[in-house]
C-alpha positions in Angstrom: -23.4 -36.0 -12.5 -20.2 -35.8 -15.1 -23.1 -34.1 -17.6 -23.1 -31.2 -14.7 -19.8 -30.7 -14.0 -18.7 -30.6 -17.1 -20.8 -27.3 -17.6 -20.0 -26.2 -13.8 -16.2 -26.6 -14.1 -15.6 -23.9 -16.6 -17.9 -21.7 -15.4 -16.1 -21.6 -12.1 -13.0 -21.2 -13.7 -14.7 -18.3 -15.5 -16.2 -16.8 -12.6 -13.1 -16.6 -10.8 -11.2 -15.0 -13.4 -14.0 -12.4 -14.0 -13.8 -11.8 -10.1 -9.9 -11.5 -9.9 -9.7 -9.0 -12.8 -13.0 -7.1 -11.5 -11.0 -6.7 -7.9 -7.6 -6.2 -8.7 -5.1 -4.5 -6.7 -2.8 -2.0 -8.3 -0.5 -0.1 -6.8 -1.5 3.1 -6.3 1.0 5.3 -4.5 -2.0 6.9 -2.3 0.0 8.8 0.5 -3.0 10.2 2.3 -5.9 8.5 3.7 -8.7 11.3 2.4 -6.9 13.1 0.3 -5.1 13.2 -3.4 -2.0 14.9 -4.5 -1.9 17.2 -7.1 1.6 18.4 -8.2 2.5 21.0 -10.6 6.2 22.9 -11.3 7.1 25.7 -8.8 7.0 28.5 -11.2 3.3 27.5 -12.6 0.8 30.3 -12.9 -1.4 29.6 -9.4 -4.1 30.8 -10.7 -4.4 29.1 -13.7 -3.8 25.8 -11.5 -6.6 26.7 -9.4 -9.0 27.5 -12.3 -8.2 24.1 -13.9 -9.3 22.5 -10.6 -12.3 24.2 -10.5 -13.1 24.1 -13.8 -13.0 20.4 -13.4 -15.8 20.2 -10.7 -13.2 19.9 -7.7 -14.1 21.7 -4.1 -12.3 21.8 -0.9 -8.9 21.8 -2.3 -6.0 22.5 -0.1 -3.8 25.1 -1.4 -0.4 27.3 -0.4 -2.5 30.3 -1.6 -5.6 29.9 0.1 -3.7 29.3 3.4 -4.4 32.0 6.4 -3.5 32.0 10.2 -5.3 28.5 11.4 -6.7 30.8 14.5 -10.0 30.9 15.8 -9.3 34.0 17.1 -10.8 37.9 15.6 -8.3 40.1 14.2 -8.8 43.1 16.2 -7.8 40.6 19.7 -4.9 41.6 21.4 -3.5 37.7 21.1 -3.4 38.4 16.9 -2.0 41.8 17.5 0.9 40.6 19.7 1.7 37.6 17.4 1.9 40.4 14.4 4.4 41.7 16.3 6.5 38.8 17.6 5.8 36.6 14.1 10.2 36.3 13.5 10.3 34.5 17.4 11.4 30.9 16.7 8.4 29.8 19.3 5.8 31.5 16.3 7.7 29.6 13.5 4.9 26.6 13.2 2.6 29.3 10.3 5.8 29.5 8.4 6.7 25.8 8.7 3.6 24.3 8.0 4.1 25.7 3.9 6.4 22.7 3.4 3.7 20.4 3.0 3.1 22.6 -0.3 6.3 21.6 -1.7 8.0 18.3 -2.6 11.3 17.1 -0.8 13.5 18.7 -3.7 10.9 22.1 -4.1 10.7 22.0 -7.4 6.8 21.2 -7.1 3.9 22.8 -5.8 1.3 20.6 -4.1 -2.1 20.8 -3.5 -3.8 18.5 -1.9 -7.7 17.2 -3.2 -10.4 15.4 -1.4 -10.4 11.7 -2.3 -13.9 11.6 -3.6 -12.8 13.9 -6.8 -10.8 11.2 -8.2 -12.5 11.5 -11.3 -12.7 14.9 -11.2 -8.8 15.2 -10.8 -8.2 13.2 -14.0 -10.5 15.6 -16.0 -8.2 18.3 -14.0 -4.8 16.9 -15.5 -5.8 17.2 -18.6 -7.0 20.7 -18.8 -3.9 21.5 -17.0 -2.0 19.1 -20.2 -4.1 21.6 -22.2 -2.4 24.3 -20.7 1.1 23.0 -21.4 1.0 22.8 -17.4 3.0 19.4 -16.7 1.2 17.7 -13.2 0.8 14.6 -11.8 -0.7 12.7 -8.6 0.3 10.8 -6.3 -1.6 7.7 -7.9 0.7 8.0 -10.5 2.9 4.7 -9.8 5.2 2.7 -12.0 3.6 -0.9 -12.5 5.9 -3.1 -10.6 6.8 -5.2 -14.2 9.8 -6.9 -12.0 7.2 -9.1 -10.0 5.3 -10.7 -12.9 8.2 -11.2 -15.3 10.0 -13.3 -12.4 7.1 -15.1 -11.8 6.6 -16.1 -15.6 10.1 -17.3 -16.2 10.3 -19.3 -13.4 6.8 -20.8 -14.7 9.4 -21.2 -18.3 12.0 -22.6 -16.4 9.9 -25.4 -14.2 7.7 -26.2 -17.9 11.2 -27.3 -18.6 11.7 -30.3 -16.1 7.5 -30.7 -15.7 6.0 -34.6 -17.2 3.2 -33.1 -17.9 3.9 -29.6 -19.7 0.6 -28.5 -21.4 -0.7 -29.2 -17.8 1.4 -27.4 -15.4 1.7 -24.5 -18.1 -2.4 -24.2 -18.1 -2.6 -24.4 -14.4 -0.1 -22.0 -13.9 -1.7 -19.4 -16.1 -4.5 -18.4 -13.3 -1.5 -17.4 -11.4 -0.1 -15.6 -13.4 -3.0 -13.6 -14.2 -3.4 -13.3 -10.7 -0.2 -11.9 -9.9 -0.5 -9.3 -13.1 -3.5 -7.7 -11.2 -2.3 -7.6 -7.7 1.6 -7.5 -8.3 2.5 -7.6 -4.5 5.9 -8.9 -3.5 4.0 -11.2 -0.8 1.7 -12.2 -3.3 4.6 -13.1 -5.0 6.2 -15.6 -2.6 3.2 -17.1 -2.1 2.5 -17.8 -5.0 5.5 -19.5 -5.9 5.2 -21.9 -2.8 1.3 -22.6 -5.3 3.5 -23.0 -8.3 5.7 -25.7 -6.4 2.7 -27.6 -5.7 1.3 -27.6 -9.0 4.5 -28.8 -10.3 4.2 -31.7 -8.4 0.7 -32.6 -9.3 2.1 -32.3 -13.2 4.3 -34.9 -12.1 2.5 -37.5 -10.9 -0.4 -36.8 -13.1 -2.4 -40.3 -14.3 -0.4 -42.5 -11.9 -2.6 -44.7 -9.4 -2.6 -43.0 -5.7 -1.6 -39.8 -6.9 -3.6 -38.1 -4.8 -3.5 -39.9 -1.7 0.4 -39.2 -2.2 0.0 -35.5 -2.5 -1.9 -34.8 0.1 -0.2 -37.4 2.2 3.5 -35.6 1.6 4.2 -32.6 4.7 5.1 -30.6 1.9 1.9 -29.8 -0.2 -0.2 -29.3 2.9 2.2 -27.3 4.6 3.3 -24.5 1.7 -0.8 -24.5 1.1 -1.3 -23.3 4.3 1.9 -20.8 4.3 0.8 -19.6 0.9 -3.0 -19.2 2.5 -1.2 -17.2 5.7 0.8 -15.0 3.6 -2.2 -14.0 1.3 -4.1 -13.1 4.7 -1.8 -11.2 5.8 -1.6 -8.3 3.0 -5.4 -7.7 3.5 -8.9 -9.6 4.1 -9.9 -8.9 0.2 -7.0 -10.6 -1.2 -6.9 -14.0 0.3 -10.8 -14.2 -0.8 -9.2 -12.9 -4.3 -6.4 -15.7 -3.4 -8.9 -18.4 -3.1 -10.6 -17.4 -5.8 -7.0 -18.3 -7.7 -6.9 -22.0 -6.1 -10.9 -22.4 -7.4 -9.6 -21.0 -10.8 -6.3 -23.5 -10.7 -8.0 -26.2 -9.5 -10.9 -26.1 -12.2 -8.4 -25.7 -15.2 -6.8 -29.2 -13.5 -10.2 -30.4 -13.8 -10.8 -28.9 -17.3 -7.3 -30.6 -18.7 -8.7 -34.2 -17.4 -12.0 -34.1 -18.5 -10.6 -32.8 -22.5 -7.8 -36.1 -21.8 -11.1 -38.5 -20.5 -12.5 -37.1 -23.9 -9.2 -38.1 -26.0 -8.6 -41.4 -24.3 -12.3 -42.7 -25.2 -11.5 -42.0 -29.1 -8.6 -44.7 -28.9 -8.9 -48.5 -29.0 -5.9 -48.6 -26.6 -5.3 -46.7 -23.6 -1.7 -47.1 -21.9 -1.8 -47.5 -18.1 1.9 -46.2 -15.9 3.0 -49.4 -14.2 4.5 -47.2 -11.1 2.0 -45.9 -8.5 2.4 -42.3 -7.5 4.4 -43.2 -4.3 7.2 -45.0 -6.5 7.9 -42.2 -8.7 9.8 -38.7 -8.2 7.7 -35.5 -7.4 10.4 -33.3 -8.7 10.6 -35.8 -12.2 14.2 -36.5 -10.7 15.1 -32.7 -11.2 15.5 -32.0 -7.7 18.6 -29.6 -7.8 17.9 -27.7 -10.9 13.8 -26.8 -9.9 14.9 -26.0 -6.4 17.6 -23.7 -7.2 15.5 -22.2 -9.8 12.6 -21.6 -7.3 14.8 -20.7 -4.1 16.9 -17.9 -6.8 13.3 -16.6 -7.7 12.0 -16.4 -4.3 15.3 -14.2 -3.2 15.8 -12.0 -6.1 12.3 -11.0 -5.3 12.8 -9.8 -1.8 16.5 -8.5 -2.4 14.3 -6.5 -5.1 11.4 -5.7 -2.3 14.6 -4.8 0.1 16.2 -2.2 -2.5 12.6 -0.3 -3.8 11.3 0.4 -0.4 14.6 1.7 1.1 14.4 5.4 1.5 17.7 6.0 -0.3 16.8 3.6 -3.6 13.6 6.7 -3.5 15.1 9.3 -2.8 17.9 8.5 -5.9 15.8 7.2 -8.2 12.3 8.5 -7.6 11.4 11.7 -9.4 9.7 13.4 -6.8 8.9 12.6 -2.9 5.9 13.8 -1.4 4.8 14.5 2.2 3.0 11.2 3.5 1.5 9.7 6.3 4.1 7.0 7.3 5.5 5.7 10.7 8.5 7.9 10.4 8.8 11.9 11.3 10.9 14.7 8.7 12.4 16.9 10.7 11.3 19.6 7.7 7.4 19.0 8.0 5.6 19.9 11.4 3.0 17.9 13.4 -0.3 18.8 14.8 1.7 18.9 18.5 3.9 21.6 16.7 0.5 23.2 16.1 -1.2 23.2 19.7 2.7 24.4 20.7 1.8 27.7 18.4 -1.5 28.3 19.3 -0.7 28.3 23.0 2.3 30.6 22.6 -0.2 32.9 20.9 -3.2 33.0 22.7 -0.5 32.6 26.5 2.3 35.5 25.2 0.5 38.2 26.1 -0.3 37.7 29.8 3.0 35.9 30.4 5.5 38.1 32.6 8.5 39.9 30.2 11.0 38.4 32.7 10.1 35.1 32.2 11.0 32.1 29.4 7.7 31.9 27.7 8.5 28.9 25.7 8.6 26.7 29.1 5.3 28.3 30.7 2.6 25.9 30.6 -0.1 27.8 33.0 -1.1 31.1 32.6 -3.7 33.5 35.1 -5.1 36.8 33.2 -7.8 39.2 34.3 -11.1 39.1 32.9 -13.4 41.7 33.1 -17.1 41.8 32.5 -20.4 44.4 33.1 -23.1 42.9 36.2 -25.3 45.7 36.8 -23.5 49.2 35.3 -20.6 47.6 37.5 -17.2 46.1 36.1 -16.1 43.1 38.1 -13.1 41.7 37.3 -13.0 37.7 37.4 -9.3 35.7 37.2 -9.4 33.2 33.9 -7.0 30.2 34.5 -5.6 28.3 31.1 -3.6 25.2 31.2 -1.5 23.8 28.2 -2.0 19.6 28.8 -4.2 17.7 27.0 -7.7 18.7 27.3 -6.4 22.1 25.8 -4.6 19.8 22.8 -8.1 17.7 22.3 -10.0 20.8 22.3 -7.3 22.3 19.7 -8.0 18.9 17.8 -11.4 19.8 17.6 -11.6 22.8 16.9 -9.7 22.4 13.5 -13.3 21.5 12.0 -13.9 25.3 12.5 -11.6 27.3 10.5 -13.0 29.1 7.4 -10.6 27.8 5.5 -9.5 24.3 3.9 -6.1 24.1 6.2 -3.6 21.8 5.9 -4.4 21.2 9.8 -7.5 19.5 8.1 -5.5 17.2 6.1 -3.2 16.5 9.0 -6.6 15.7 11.4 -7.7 13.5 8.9 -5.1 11.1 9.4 -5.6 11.0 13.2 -3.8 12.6 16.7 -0.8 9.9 16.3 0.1 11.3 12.6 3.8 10.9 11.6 4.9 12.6 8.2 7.6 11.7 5.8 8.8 12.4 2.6 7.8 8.7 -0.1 7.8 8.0 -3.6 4.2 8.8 -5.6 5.3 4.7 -6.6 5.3 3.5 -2.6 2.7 0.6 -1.9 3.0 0.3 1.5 3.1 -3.6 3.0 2.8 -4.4 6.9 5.1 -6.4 8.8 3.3 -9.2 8.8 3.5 -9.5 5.3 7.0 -9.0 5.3 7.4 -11.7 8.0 5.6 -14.0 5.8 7.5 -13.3 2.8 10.6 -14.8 4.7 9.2 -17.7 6.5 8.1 -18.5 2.8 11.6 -18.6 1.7 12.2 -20.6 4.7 10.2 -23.2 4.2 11.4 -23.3 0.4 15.0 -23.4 1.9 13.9 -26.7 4.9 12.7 -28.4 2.2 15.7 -27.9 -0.3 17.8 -28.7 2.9 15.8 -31.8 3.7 16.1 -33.5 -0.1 20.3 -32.8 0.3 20.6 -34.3 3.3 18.0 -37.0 2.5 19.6 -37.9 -1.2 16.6 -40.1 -1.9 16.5 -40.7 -5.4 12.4 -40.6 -5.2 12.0 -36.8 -3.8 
């Protein structure tokens, strides 16, 4: 049995390093669901943009200068003609509006906006475009969150410090590490050092009789595991497999360190044996203040740092450009597909509404409509109602335009899209994460609580 797992210990531990940097999770910056930002200066040459994307092998772009009237509607109508003359009416500004999605918050870039599945395509874009001495970017172009990682590692530094058993909680705490350098999530983060308490504790009472029984017996191991589990599941269903895939990794490297010590014990004549059990000594190595402090200053400077990078005002002063975005708050400067229906109703309605009557309010309209039965006209009454079914229809009808509109860009992120202006560097993170992150701080800051007020000399 010990001739097996001695061959099936480090193959986990390789396995599940392989598999955490195969799936890693970068940040990104993606601010649409289907779609890629391309941005370029304001005064580039269009053209030579748009032959750069094509030259690349990228189709469907969505672009200021391929942008027409989204209206299903023929030219020679009388509904076109009357819009050509009312365009300058404030209740026909939505065509003019909608050209802000072409431009960043500050308009000093041009956008246009490429179909996800040209990722590829769009890096063999930039650099024709780098060729051209045009300078562009996308919005996958995101800053590596260095912060996260570099706390993590000197708090791993600081707790080697005050560890019995250094070479072991420094090895065990490199899967973590490497963990955290290929997801660099603030959540992943906290949990992580909740993982890096508990493996400072198993350094500690490493080799002494009942050590594990002790562990696993003390509320705090089990509980920060299962805290630590909670929080990874709450950033997404791929990471907490990645996550366990860290415990298989940290586990078999506590395995690996025991079976190379089994291998150096059996070389000597003598092997020395602690007289105190587990239960006798202190988890903390009597360090108590000093690893706490260290771990509870970590856990804080980490969300103070969370707190101050996704504020809108830390992007907005030290971001270089923001970008239109799907997000769950609304720019007063970028229009919504309800702006849309809004136009398209006062077009195809203004020209049977009554002169004498405020347009912008009128959601019914009754028209004439005249048609030939048998070499006779008839004339028939056509009833059209602005509510929803007209809206869905709208909606639908996007599809049909024979152009790539941003009203396709908008659909694609659904009828409940809100639009705001982020940082090419934003990594979006739920609420539950963000819930998790504190009660993960909370529990460090119970159980720093509960040694003070316990001041047992054994914690």
């Amino acid at each position: 049995m010990n001739k097996y797992l001695k061959i099936a210990v480090p193959l986990a531990l390789l396995a599940s390093l392989i598999l955490i940097l195969s799936f890693k999770t970068l940040p990104g910056g993606k601010l649409w669901k289907e779609y890629k930002i391309l941005y370029v200066p304001v005064e580039s040459n269009d053209s030579e943009v748009l032959k750069a994307i094509k030259d690349s092998g990228i189709k469907d772009e969505v672009a200021l200068s391929k942008q027409y009237l989204p209206l299903n509607l023929r030219s020679d109508s009388v509904e076109f003609s009357m819009f050509r003359v009312n365009a300058d009416k404030k209740a026909f500004s939505y065509y003019k509006d909608r050209n802000a999605y072409f431009f960043d918050k500050s308009q000093a870039y041009r956008l246009y906006y490429i179909p996800s599945e040209y990722t590829k395509e769009l890096d063999t874009c930039l650099d024709l475009l780098n060729l051209k001495n045009i300078p562009a970017g996308t919005d996958s172009n995101s800053t590596y969150p260095w912060i996260i990682p570099l706390i993590y590692a000197v708090l791993i530094i600081i707790l080697s410090l005050f560890a019995k058993k250094k070479i072991l909680f420094i090895s065990s705490s490199i899967p973590a590490l490497i963990f955290l350098l290929c997801n660099p999530l603030y959540p992943i983060a906290l949990a992580n050092i909740l993982l890096l308490l508990c493996i400072f504790f198993v350094s500690n009472l490493w080799g002494r009789k009942g050590s594990f029984l002790c562990l696993i017996s003390d509320y705090k191991i089990p509980g920060m595991l299962a805290v630590s589990l909670i929080c990874a599941f709450s950033i997404s269903l791929k990471i907490i497999l990645l996550y366990l895939f860290e415990i298989i990794a940290i586990c078999s490297t506590i395995e690996t360190y025991k079976m190379v010590e089994d291998y150096f014990k059996n070389k000597k004549s003598f092997i020395p044996v602690y007289i105190k059990n587990a239960s006798m000594v202190s988890i903390y190595a009597k360090k108590q203040n000093p690893v706490m402090i260290s771990i509870i200053l970590s856990s804080v400077l980490l969300i103070s740092t969370f707190l101050l990078t996704s504020s809108k005002s830390f992007s907005q002063k030290f971001t270089k450009v923001l970008l239109p975005a799907a997000d769950n708050s609304q720019a007063e400067e970028l229009p919504l597909l309800e702006n849309y229906y809004n136009w398209v109703w006062q077009v195809e309605s203004f020209p049977y509404r009554a002169l004498n009557k405020d347009f912008s309010s009128d959601a019914f309209i009754e028209y004439p409509q005249y048609s030939d039965n048998g070499g006779f006209i008839t004339e028939s009454k056509k009833l059209k109602a602005y509510n929803q079914n007209y809206k869905d229809n709208l909606f639908d009808d996007i599809d049909k335009l024979q152009f790539n509109s941003i009203e396709k860009v908008l659909k694609s992120e659904g009828k409940n899209l809100q639009t705001n202006y982020n940082s090419v560097s934003t990594f979006q993170i739920n609420l539950f994460s963000k819930i998790m992150m504190l009660i993960c701080l909370f529990v460090l800051l119970f159980i720093y609580f509960f040694i003070i007020i316990r001041r047992d000399s054994k914690v």
